[in-house]
C-alpha positions in Angstrom: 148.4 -37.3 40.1 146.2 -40.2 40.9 146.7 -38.8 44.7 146.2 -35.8 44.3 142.8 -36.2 42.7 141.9 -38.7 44.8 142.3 -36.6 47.8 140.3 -34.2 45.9 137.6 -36.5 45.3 137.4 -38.1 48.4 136.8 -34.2 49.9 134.0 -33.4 47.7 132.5 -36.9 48.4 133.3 -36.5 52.4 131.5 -33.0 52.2 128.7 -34.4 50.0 127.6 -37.2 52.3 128.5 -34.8 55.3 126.1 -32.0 54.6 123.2 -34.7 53.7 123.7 -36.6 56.7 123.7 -33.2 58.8 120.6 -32.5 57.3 118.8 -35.5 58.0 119.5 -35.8 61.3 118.8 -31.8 62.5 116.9 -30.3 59.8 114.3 -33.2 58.4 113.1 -33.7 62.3 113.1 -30.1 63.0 111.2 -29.1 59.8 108.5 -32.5 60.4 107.7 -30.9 64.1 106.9 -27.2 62.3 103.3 -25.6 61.8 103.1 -25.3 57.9 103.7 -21.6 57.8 106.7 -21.6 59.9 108.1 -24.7 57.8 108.0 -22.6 54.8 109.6 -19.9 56.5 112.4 -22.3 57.8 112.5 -23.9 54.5 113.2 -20.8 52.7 115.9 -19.8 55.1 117.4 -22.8 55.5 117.9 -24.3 52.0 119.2 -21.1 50.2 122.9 -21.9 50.3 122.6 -25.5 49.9 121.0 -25.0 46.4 124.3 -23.0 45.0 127.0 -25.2 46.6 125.9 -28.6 46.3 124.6 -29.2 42.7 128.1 -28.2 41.4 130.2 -29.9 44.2 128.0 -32.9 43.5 128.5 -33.0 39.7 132.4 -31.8 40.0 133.3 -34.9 42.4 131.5 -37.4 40.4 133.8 -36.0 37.6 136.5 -37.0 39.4 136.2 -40.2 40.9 135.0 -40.9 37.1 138.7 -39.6 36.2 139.8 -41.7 38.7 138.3 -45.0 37.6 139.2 -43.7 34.0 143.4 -43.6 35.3 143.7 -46.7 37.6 145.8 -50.3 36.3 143.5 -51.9 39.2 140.2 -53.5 38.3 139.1 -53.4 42.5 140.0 -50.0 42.6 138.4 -49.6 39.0 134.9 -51.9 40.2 134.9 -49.5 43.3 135.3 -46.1 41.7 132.5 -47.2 39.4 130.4 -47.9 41.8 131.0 -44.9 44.0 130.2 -42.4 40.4 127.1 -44.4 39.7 126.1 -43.2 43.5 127.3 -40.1 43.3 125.4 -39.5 40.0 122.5 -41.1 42.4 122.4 -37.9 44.7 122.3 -35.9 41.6 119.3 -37.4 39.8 117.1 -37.9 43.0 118.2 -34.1 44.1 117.8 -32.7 40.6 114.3 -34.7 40.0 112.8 -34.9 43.5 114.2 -32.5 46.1 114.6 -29.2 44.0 111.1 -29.9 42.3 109.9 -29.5 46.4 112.3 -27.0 47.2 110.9 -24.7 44.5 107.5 -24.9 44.7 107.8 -24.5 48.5 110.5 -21.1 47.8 107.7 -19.6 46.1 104.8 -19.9 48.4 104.0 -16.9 50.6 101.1 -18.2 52.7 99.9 -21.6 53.0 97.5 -22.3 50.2 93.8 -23.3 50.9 94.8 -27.1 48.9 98.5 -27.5 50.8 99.6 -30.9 50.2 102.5 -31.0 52.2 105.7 -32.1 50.6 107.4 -32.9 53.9 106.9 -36.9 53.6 107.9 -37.3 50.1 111.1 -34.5 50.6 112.0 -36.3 53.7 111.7 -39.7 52.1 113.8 -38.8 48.7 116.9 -37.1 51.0 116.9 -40.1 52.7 117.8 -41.8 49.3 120.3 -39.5 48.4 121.9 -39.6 51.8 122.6 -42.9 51.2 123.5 -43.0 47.9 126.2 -40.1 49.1 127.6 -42.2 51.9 128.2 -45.3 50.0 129.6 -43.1 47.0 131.6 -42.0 50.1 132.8 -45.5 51.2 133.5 -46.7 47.5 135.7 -43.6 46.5 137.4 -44.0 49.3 138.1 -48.0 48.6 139.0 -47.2 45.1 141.5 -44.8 46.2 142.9 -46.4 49.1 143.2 -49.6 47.7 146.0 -51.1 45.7 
């Protein structure tokens, strides 16, 4: 069972840190380059999947690597699986508190304002936090699960 869930986890984690990373390296740089009212445009087109997938893949693999580190005899693979919930649970807070706080307030602009303070900086800045809290929640699930 311990496999099995592990495999599972190590998907959801794998996916997690794969879509960030995509993100930052094609869409962050493509959105920085944009005029405002194209980048809400893009922004609006671009980010409406991503905000029904990844909160509950997010939320449903830290679940498991916590079942994981809840099942295992092994205090490394314990210490490691730990570790790699705490990150996961990393993505979630600074997604949950930072990113979709931007994401919404840009969704609902139609125009750019007369007082646009662009978010770009600061979304840029806090997905690059949770891109690395997803890749090392990445490398420690799979540690806990691949070691013995």
């Amino acid at each position: 069972m311990f496999l099995a869930i592990g495999v599972t986890a190590l998907l959801g984690a794998g996916v997690t840190a794969g879509v960030l990373f995509c993100v930052a390296i094609s869409l962050v740089p493509g959105f920085m380059t944009l005029p405002p009212n194209e980048y809400i445009d893009a922004h609006r087109l671009f980010g409406r999947y991503f905000d029904r997938v990844m909160p509950p893949l997010v939320v449903t693999t830290t679940v498991l690597v916590v079942v994981l580190a809840c099942t295992t005899d092994s205090t490394g693979r314990r210490a490691a699986l730990i570790a790699g919930a705490v990150c996961l649970l990393g993505v979630s807070v600074v997604s949950q508190s930072r990113n979709v706080p931007i994401n919404r307030r840009v969704k609902r602009l139609t125009a750019v304002p007369d007082d646009w303070e662009d978010p770009r900086t600061a979304w840029r800045n806090w997905h690059a936090l949770r891109t690395v809290f997803a890749l090392l929640g990445l490398v420690l699930t799979a540690a806990g699960v691949v070691t013995g």
